[in-house]
N, C-alpha and C positions, 0 to 999 in steps of 0.2 A: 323797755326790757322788763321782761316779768321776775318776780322774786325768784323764781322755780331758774332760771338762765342768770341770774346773778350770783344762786348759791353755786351752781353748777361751773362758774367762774372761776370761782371762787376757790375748786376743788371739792365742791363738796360739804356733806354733812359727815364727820367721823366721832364714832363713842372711841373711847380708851384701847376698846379690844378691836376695833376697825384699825385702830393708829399701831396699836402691837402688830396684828398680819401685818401691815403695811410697811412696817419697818423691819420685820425678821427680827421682832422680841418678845418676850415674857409682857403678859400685860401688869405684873408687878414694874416690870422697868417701866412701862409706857406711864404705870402710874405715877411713879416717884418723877419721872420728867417732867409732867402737865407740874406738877406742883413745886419747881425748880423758878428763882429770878429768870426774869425772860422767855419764859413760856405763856404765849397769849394767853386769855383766859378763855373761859368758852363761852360761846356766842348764846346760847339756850339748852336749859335744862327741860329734857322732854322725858316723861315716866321715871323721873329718878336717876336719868343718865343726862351726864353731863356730852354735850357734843362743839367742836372745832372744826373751825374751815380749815380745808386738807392741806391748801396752799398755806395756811400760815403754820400749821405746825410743823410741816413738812421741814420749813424756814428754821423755826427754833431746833428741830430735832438736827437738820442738816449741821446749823451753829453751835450746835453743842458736839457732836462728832467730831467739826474741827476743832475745836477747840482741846478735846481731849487727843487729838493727834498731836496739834503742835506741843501741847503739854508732855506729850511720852517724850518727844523732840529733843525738848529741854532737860528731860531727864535723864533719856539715854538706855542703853538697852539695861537690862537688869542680871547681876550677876551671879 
């Protein structure tokens, strides 16, 4: 398997502003998430941008989503 089909596996190469379209956010949010526990780190910095395999942020972004569901859960609607 060549690099190029391993990244591609992978999900990909994504900067911060790839990872915000990708998720329907601000890349200020996309920012504050990469630098959250549990947010993989990123695989290579290329010109000054930092980039992430798609499948794994996808992973932390999706876990932190839930997380903040089951949290509202617990809290209850707001009155």
């Amino acid at each position: 398997m060549s690099a190029r089909d391993a990244i591609e596996q992978a999900g990909g190469l994504h900067s911060i502003g790839d990872l915000a379209e990708r998720w329907g956010i601000t890349k200020q949010w996309a920012r504050m998430l990469a630098r959250r526990d549990g947010f993989p780190a990123p695989v290579l910095t290329s010109g000054g941008r930092e980039l992430w395999f798609g499948d794994e942020a996808d992973a932390a972004f999706i876990a932190h989503e839930e997380r903040m569901v089951a949290r509202s859960r617990r809290i209850g609607p707001r009155s």
